[in-house]
Structure formats: C-alpha cells, structure tokens
C-alpha positions as a Markdown table, in Angstrom:
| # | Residue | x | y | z |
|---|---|---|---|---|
| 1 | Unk | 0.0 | 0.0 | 0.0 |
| 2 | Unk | 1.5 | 3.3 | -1.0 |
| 3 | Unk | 2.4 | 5.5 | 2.0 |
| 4 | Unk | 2.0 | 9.4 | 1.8 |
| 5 | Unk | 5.4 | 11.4 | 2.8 |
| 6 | Unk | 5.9 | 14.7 | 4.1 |
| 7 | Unk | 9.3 | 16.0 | 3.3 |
| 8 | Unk | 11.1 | 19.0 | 5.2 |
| 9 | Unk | 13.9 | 20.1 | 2.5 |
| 10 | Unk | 15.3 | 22.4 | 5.0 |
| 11 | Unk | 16.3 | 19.2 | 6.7 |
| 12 | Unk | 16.5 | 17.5 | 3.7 |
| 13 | Unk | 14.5 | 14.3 | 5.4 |
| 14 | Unk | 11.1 | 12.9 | 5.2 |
| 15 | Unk | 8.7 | 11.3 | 7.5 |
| 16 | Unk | 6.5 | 8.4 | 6.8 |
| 17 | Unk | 2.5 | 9.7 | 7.6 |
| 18 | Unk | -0.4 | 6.8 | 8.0 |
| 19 | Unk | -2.2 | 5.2 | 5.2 |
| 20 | Unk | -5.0 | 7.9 | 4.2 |
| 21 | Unk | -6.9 | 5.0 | 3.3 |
| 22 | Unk | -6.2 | 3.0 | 6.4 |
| 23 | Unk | -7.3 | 6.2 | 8.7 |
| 24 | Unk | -10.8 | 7.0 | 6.5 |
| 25 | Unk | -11.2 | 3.3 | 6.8 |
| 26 | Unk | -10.9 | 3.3 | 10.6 |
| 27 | Unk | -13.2 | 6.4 | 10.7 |
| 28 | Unk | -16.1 | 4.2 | 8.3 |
| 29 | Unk | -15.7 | 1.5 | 11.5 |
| 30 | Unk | -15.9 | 4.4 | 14.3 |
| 31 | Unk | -19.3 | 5.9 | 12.4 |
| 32 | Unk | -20.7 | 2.3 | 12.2 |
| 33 | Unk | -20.0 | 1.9 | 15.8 |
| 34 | Unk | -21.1 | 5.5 | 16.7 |
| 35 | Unk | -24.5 | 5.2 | 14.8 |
| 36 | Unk | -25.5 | 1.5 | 16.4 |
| 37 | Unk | -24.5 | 2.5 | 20.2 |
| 38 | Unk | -26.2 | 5.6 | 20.1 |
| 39 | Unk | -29.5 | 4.2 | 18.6 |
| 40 | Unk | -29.2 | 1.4 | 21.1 |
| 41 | Unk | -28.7 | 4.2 | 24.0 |
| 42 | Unk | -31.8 | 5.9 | 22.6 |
| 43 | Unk | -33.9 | 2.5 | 22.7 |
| 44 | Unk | -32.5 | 1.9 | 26.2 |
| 45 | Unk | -32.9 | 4.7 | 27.8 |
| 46 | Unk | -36.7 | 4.4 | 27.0 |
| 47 | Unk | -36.3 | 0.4 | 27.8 |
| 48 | Unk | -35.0 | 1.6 | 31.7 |
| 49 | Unk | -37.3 | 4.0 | 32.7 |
| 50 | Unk | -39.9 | 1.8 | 32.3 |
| 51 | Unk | -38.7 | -0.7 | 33.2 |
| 52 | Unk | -38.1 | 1.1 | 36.8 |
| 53 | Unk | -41.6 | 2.5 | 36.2 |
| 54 | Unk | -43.1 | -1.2 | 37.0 |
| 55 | Unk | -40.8 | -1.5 | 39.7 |
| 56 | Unk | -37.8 | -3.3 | 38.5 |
| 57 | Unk | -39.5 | -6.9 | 38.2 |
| 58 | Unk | -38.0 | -8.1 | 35.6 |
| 59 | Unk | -34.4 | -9.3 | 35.5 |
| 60 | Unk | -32.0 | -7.1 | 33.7 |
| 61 | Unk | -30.4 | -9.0 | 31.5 |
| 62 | Unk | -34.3 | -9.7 | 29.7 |
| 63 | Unk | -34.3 | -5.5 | 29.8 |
| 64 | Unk | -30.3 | -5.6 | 27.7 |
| 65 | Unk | -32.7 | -7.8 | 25.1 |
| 66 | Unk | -35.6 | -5.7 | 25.0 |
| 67 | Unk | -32.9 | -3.1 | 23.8 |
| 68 | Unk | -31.6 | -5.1 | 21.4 |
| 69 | Unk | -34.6 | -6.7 | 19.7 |
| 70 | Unk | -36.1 | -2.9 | 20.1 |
| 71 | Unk | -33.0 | -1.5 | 18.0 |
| 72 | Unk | -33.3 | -4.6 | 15.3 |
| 73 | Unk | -37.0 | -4.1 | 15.1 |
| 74 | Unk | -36.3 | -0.1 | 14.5 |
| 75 | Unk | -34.1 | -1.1 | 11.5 |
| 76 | Unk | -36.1 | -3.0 | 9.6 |
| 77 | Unk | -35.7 | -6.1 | 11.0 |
| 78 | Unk | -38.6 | -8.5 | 11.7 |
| 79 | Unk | -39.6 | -9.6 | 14.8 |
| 80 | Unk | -40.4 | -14.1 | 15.0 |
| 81 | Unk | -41.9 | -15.0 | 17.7 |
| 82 | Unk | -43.1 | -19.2 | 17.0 |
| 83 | Unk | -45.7 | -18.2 | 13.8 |
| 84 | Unk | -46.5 | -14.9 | 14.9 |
| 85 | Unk | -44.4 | -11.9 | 13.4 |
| 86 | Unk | -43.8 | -8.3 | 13.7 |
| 87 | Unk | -42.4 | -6.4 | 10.7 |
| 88 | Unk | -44.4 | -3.2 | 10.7 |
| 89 | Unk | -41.1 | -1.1 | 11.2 |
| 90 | Unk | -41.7 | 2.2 | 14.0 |
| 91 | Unk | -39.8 | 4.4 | 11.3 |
| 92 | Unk | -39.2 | 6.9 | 14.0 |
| 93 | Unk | -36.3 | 4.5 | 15.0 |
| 94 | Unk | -35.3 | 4.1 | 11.4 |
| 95 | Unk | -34.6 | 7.5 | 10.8 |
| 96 | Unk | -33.1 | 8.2 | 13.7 |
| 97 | Unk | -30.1 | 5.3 | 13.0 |
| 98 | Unk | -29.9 | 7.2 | 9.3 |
| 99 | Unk | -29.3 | 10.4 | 10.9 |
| 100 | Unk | -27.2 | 9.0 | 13.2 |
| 101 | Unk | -25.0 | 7.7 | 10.3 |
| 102 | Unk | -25.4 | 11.1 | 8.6 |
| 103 | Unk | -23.8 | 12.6 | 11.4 |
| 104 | Unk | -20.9 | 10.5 | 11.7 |
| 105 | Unk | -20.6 | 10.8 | 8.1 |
| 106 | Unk | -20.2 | 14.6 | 8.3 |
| 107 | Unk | -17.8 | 14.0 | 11.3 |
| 108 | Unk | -15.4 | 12.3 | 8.7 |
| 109 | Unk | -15.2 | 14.4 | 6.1 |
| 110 | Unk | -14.7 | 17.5 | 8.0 |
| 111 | Unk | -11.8 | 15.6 | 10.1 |
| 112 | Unk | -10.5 | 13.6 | 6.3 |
| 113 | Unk | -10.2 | 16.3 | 3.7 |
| 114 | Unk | -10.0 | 16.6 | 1.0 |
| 115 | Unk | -12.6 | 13.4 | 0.3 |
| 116 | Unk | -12.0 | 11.3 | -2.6 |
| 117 | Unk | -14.2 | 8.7 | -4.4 |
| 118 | Unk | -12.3 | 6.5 | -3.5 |
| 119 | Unk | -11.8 | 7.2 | 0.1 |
| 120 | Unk | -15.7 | 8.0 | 0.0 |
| 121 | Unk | -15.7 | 4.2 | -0.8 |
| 122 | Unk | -13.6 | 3.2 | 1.8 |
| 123 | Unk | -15.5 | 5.2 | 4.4 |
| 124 | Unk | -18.9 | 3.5 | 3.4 |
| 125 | Unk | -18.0 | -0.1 | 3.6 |
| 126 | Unk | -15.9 | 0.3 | 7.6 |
| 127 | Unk | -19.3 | 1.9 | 8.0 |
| 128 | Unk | -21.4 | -0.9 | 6.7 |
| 129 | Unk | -19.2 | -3.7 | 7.9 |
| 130 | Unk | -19.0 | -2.7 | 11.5 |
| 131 | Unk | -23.0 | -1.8 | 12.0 |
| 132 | Unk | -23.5 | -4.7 | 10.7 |
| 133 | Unk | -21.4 | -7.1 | 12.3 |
| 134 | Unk | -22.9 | -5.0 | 15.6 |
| 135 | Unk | -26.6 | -6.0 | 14.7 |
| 136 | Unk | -25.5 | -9.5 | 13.8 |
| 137 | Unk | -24.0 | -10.0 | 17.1 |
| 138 | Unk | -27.0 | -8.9 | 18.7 |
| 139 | Unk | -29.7 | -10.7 | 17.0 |
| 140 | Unk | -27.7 | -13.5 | 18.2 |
| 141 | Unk | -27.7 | -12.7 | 21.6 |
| 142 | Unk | -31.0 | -10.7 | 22.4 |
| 143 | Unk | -33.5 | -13.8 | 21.5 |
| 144 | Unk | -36.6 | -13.3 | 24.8 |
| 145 | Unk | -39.2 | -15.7 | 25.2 |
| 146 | Unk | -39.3 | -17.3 | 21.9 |
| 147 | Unk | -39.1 | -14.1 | 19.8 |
| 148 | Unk | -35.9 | -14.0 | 17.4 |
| 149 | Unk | -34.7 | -12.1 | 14.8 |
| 150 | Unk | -32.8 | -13.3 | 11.9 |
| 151 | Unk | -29.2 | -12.3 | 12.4 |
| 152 | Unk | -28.5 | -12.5 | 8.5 |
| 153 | Unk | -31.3 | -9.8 | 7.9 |
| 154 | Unk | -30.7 | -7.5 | 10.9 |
| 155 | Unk | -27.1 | -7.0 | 9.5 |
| 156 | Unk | -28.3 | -6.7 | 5.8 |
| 157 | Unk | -30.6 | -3.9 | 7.2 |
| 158 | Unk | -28.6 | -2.2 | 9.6 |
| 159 | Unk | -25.8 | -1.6 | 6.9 |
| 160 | Unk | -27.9 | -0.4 | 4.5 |
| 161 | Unk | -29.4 | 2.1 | 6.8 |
| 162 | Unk | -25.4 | 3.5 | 8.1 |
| 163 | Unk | -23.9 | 2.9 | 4.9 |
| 164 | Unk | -26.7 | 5.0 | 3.3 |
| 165 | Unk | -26.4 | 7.5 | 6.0 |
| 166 | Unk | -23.0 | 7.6 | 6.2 |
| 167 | Unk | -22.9 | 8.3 | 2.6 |
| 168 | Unk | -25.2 | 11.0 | 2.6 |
| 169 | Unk | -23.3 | 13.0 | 5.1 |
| 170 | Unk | -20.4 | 13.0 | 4.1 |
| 171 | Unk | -20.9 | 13.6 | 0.2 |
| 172 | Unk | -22.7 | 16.8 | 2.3 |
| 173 | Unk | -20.1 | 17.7 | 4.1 |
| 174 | Unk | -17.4 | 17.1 | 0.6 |
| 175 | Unk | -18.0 | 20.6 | -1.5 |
| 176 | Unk | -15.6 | 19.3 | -3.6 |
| 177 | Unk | -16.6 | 16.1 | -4.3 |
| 178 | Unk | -20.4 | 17.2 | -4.6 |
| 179 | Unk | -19.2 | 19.3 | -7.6 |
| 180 | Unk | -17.5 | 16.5 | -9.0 |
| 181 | Unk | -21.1 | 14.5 | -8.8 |
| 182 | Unk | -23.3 | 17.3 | -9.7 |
| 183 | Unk | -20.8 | 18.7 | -12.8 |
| 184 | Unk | -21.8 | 15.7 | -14.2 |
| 185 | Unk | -25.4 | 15.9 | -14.6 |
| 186 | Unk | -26.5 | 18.5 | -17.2 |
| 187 | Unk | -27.4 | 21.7 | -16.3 |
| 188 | Unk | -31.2 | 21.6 | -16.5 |
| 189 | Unk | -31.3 | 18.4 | -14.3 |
| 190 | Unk | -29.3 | 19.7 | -11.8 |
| 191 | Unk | -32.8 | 21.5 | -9.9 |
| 192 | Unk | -34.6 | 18.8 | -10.6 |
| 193 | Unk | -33.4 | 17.3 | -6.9 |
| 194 | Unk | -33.6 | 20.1 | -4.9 |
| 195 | Unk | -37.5 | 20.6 | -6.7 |
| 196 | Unk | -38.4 | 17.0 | -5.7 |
| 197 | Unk | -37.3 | 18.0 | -2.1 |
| 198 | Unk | -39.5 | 20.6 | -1.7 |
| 199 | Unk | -42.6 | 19.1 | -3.6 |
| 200 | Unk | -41.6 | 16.0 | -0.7 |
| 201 | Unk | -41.6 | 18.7 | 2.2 |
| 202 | Unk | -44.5 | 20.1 | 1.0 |
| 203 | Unk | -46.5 | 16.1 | 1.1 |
| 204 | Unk | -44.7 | 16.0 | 4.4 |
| 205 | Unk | -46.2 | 19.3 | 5.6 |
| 206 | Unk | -49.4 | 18.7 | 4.2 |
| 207 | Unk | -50.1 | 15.1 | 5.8 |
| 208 | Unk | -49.0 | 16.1 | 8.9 |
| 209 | Unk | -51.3 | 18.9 | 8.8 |
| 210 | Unk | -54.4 | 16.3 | 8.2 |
| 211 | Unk | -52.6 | 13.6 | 11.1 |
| 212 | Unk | -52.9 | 16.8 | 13.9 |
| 213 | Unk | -56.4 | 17.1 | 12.9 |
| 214 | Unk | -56.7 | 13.1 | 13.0 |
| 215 | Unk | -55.3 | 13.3 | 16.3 |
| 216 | Unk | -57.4 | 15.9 | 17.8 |
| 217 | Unk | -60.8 | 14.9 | 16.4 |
| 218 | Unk | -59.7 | 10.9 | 17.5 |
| 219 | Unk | -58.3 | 12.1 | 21.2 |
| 220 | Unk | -61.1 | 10.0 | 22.7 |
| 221 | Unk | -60.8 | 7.0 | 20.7 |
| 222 | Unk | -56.9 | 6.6 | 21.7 |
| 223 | Unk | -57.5 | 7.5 | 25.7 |
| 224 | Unk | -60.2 | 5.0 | 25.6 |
| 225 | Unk | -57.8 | 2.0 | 24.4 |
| 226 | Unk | -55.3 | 3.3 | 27.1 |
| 227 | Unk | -57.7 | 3.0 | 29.9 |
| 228 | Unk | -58.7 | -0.8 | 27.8 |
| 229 | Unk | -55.1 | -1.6 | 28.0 |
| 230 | Unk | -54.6 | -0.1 | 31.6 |
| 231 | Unk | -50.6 | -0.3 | 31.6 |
| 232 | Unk | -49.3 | 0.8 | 35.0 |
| 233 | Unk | -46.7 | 4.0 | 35.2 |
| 234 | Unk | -43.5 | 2.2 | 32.8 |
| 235 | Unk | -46.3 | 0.5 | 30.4 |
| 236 | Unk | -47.7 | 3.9 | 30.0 |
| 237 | Unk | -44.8 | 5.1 | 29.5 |
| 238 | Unk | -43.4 | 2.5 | 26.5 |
| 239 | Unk | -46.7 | 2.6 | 24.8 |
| 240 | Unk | -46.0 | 6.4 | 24.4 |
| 241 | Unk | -42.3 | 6.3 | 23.4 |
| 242 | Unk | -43.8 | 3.7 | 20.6 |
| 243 | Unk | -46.5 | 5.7 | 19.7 |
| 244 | Unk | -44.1 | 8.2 | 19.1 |
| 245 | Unk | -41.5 | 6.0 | 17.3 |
| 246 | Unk | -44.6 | 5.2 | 14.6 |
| 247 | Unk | -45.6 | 8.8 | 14.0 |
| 248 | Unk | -43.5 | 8.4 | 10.6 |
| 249 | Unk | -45.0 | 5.6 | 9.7 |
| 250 | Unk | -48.5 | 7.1 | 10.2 |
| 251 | Unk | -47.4 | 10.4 | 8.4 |
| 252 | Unk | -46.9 | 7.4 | 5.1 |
| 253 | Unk | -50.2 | 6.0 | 6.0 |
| 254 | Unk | -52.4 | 9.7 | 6.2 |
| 255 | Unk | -50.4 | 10.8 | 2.4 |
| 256 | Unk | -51.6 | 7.4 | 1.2 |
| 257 | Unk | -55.4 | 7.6 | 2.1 |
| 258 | Unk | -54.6 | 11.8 | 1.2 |
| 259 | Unk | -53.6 | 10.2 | -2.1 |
| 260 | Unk | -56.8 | 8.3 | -2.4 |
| 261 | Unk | -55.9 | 4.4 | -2.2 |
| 262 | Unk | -55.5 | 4.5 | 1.4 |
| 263 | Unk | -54.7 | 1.8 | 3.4 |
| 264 | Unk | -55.2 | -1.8 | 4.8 |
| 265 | Unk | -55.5 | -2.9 | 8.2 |
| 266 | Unk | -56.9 | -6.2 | 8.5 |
| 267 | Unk | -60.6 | -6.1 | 7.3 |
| 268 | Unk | -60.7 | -2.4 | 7.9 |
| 269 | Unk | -60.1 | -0.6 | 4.5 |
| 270 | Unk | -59.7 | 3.6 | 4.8 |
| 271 | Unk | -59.2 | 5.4 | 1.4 |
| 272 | Unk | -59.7 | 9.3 | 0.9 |
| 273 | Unk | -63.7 | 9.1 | 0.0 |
| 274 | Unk | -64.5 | 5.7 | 2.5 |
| 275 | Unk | -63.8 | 3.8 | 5.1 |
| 276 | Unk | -64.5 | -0.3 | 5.7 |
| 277 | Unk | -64.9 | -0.7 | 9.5 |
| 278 | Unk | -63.9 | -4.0 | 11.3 |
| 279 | Unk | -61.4 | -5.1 | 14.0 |
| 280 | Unk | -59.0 | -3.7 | 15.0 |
| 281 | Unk | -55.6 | -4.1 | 17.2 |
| 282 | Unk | -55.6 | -2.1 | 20.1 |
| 283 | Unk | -52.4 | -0.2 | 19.4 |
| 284 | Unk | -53.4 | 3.1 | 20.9 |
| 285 | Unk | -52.1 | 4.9 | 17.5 |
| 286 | Unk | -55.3 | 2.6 | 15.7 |
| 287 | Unk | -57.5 | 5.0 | 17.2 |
| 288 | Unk | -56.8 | 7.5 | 14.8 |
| 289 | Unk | -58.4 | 5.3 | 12.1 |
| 290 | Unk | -62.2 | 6.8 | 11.8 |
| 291 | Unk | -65.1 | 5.3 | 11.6 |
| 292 | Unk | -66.1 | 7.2 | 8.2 |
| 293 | Unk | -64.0 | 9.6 | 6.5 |
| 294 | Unk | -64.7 | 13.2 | 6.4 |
| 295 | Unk | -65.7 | 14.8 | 3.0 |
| 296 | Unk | -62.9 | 17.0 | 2.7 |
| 297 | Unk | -60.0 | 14.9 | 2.6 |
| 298 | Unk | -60.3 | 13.5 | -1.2 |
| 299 | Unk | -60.3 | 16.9 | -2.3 |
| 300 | Unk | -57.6 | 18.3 | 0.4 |
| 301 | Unk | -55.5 | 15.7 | -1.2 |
| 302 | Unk | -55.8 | 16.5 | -4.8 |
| 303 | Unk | -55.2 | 20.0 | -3.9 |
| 304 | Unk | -52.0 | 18.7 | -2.2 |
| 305 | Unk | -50.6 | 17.3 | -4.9 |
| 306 | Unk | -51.4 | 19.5 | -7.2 |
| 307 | Unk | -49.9 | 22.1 | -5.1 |
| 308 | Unk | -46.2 | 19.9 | -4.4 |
| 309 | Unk | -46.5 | 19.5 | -8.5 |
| 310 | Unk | -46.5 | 23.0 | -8.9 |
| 311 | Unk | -44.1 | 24.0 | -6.3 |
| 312 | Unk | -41.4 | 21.7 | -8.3 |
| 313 | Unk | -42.7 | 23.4 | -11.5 |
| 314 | Unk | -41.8 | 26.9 | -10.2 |
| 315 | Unk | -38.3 | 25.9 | -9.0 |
| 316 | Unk | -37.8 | 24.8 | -12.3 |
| 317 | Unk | -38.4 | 27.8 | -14.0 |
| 318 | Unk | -36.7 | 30.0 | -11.9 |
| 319 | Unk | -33.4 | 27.6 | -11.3 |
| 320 | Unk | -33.3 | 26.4 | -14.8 |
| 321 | Unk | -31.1 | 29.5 | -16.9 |
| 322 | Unk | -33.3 | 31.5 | -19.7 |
| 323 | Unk | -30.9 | 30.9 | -22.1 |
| 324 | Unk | -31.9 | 27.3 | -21.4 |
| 325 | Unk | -33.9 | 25.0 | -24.5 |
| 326 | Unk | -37.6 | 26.0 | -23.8 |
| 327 | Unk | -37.6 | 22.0 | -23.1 |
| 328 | Unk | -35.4 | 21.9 | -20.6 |
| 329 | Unk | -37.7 | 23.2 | -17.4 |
| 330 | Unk | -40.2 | 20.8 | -18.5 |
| 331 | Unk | -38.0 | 18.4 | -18.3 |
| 332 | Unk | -36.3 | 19.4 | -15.2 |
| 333 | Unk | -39.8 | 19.3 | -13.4 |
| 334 | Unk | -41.1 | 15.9 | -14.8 |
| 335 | Unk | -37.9 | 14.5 | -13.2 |
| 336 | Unk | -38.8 | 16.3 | -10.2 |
| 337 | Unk | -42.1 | 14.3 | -10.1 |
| 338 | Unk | -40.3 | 10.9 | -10.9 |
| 339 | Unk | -37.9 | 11.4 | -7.9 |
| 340 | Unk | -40.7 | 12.3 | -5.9 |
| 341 | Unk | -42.7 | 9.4 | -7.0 |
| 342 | Unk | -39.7 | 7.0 | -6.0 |
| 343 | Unk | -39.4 | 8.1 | -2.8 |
| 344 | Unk | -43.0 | 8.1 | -2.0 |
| 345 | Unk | -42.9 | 4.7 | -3.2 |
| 346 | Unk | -40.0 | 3.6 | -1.0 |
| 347 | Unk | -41.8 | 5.1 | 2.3 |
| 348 | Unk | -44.8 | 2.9 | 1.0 |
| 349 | Unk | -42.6 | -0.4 | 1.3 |
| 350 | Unk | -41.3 | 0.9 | 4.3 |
| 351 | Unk | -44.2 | 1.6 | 5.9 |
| 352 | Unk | -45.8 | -2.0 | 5.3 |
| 353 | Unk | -45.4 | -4.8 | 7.2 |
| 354 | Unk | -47.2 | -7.4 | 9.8 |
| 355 | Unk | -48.8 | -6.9 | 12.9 |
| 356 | Unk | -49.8 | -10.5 | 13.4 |
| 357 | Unk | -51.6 | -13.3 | 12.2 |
| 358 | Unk | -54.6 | -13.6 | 9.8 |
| 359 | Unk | -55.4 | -10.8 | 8.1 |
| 360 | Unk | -52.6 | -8.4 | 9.8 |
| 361 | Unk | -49.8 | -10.5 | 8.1 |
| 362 | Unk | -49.8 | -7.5 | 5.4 |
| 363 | Unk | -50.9 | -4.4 | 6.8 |
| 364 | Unk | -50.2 | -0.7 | 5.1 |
| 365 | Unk | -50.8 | 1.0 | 1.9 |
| 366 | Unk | -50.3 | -0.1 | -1.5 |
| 367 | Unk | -47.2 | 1.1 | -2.7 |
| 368 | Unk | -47.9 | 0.9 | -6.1 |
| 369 | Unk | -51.2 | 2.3 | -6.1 |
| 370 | Unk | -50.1 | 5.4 | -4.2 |
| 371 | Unk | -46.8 | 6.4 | -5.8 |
| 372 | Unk | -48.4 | 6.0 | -9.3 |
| 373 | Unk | -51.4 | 8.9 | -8.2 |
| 374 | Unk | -48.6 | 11.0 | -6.7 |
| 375 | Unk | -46.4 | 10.7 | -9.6 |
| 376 | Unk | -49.0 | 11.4 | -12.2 |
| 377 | Unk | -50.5 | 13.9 | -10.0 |
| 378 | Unk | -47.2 | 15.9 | -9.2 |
| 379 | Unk | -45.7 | 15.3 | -12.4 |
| 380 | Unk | -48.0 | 16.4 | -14.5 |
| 381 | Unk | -48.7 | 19.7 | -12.5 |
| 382 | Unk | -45.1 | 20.2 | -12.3 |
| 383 | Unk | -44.2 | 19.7 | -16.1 |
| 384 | Unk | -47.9 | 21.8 | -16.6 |
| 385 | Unk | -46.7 | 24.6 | -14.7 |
| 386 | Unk | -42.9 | 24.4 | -15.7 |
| 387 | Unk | -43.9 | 24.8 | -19.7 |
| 388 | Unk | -47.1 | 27.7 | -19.0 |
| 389 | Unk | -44.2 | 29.9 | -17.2 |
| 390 | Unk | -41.5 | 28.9 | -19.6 |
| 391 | Unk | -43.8 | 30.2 | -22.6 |
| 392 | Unk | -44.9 | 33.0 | -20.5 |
| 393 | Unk | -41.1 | 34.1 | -20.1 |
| 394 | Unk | -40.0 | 33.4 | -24.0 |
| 395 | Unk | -43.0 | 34.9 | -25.0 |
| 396 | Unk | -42.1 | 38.5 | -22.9 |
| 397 | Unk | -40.1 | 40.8 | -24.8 |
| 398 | Unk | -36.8 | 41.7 | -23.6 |
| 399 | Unk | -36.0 | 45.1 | -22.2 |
C-alpha cells in the first residue's frame, strides 16, 4: 500500500505519515459503531425507565434484550416470535439510526479532507461492515421468550441504513466532491433534486397537517384504548415512546389515504372518500383510524398534490437559466415528479409490514397504487406549470 510522505527540505529528510486510506477506513468503522450505540442508548434509555416504572421486576439481562430486539425491530428487522411476526417497522427509529450515520458521516469528512471517491468508498463499507457485524451479534444474543430475529437480515438492514447514512453526510459535508457528482449531470437536471425536495416537504407538511387534525378529532378513541389496556406507570410510559416511534410511519399512511388508495389494516379498509370498518388491534395509534371519512379529505388531497407538483414546477423555472432550450424546465420538473414518485414509493414499502396473524400479516398502503397517483398527480402539475411559465417568459419581450 502506497504510504503518503511529508518532506522537510530544510532538513532535507522525510517522515512516513499513516495510510490515508487505512485512517478513513478506521473512521467508516468508528461511524458504524457510533451510529448503532447511540440508537441502542436511545432505545435503552426508554427500555429503563420503564422498566423502573413497573418496579424493576424483571431481570435485567431480559431489559439488555428488550434493547436489542427494540434497535433490530427499528431497523427494519422482523420480529419471529413461533408463527406470529412483527415487521411493521416504527420508522421513527429508522430515521433516527440514518441520521445517526449522517452525522458520523459529516464528522469524517470535515476531520479527512480533501474526500476522494475512493476514500468516500472506503469510508462506506468500515461503516457498513461494522454496523453490521454489531446488529448480527446482537440478534444473536438478544432472543426473549421465543421471539428471534434473523441475524443475516438485521445485518443486511442495519448496513444499509449507516452505509446510506453515512454516505449521505459526508458527500454533504465534501464541497468538492459534490461538484465532482453534480458537474456531471447536465445543467437543466441539476434542480430537478432540490424541486423533488421541496414538492416531498410540502406532502410532508401537508399530511401532517391532516394527522394533527386526526389526532385531535380521534383524542377520545386513543384515551379510551389506554384505559382498555390499563398499563401501570412504565407501560404507559413505552406505549407512548412507541406511539411516538410510529408517528412516521402514520405520516406514510395519512399521504396514502390523502392520495386516495388509502390503506389496509386487516378487514378495515380507509381510502380518501370511505372507510371499511372491522377489528382492530388495540395499538393506541389505531384510534386515529375513523369510523367514516370526512368529505374534505379527497379533495384536500388532490389539492395537495397538485400544489407539491406545482411548487417543483416553479423551482424549475426560476433555477433552470433563460438561455436554457424551452424544453429543458419541462423536463427538469417531470424529473422532479419521478424522484418524488420514487421516494414516496419507498416510504410505502417501508411503511408496510405485519402486525400478526390472519389478516394483519400484510398491513399498510399499497405502494404501487399510491406512488403512481402521486407521480402522475405531481408530475403532470409540475411539467404543466414548468412549460405555461417557460412560454410566459419566451413569449415577454426583452428590455
């Protein structure tokens, strides 16, 4: 392996410094390890106070695999317990190992300039390969009661999840190399990115707008399946730290019913215009579910779409130069709309899974279904808007 030398010609000597690769590599390993102790101190922390909240019963080693199987289950992983599983992931816990990584990511490229593709590489996989040998170790030793998680699939996802992190943050933290990625793209799909992110914050915004009104309107629903479930002080307690851990998750479900297909929870069907009553778990959080759906939501949603479309329209024109072919906002817009109809698409998957047997083996929305109304929704809208205001500006005559 090539070694870098510093040379001092006034003493005319020169000293052997470390491997650059060999340091970034190390730092990939310390982010790995940074991202997976600090999730698990999150889950833990949570895990103990309740745990002291019931008064301590139960012996603490079962508490050090509550953590673990906690951390797993925010990844990704699924929970096994004999023919029963869990795989409805809180995605509260899922972003919060991402960001994790994301930090740790822009710890090492501030401390390991200047950041090279290659070094980029390196950093990634001492990320990847030491989160996940963390989460495989711990699947293997956090099995309570006869619920497991797969050790193979708790690495797989807790790499992906610091890898991608890691990744992210420090290509944010790399002006340099950021050029290098973005000078490749052409200039008119350069905003198309940063147009996607503000259609996505805009969804965001939007269905978390209509989940505080779920949540208000609903209040008695969910304090009436607390007093149900009667938990004493540290069960009260966890069922509120998980609540909170699946607000993401519901944010997903309340754009897919905003979007009109809804979602599926057993025999109970909600879709923007209806709602299928049945069963239902008494997760506190299921409360928000209503019993019929109020008349404004269809159309709230359409106008929220339609707005995000025409937000990433509007950032096209304006970011996309004049001198630009009169194609080229257009363009730059419908790819803001395909990017937004990926990601809404991945949240979807992510925000599907199993709460149980039966008819909750699959519970969440359809991810097809959803990210093709959003994408043909926003695209169009955005591509609409992009080519009305580029005409509008060719058609202006210059001062």
């Amino acid at each position: 392996m090539a070694r870098v030398l510093s040379a001092d010609p006034a003493r005319g000597d020169t000293e052997a410094a470390p491997p650059a690769t060999l340091t970034t590599l190390l730092a990939g390993l310390v982010t790995g390890l940074w991202a997976v102790a600090a999730g698990m101190g999150v889950v833990a922390s949570g895990v103990l106070l309740a745990w002291l909240g019931s008064g301590a019963q139960a012996p603490f080693v079962d508490v050090l695999r509550v953590v673990g199987l906690g951390w797993l289950f925010g990844t990704g992983a699924t929970l096994q317990g004999g023919d029963v599983a869990w795989s409805l992931t809180p995605l509260g816990l899922t972003l919060l190992t991402v960001v994790l990584a994301y930090r740790g990511g822009l710890w090492v490229a501030d401390t390991h300039r200047p950041l090279t593709g290659p070094r980029l590489a390196v950093l990634v996989a001492g990320a990847v390969a030491s989160s996940a040998a963390l989460a495989w170790l711990s699947a293997q030793a956090s099995a309570l009661a006869g619920t497991t998680v797969d050790p193979a699939e708790a690495a797989g996802r807790a790499g992906l999840l610091c890898g991608a992190g890691a990744l992210i943050g420090s290509v944010a933290a790399a002006p340099d190399l950021r050029a290098q990625v973005t000078g490749v793209l052409p200039e008119w799909l350069r905003p198309a990115f940063s147009g996607a992110a503000l259609a996505g914050c805009l969804l965001v915004a939007g269905a978390a707008g209509v989940l505080t009104t779920a949540t208000v309107s609903s209040f008695g629903a969910v304090t009436s399946l607390l007093e149900q479930l009667a938990p004493d002080a540290g069960g009260l307690f966890a069922l509120l730290l998980v609540c909170l851990a699946y607000v993401p998750t519901a944010l997903v479900w309340t754009l897919a019913v905003l979007a009109g297909p809804g979602i599926g929870i057993g025999t109970v069907t909600a879709t923007s215009s209806s709602v299928v009553t049945g069963p239902l778990p008494g997760f506190p959080l299921l409360g928000l579910v209503p019993d019929t759906m109020p008349v404004w939501v269809a159309p709230a949603g359409i106008i929220l779409l339609l707005a995000a479309g025409v937000l990433a329209g509007l950032h096209a024109v304006r970011r996309v130069e004049a001198s630009a072919p009169g194609w080229a906002p257009v363009a730059s817009a419908a790819v803001s709309g395909a990017v937004v109809t990926t990601s809404v698409a991945v949240a979807c998957v992510a925000a599907t899974g199993s709460m149980g047997p039966g008819g909750l083996a699959q519970v969440g929305p359809p991810a097809g279904a959803v990210a093709a109304v959003c994408g043909v929704a926003v695209t169009a809208s955005a591509a609409a808007t992009a080519a009305a205001l580029g005409w509008r500006r060719r058609s202006q005559p210059e001062a």
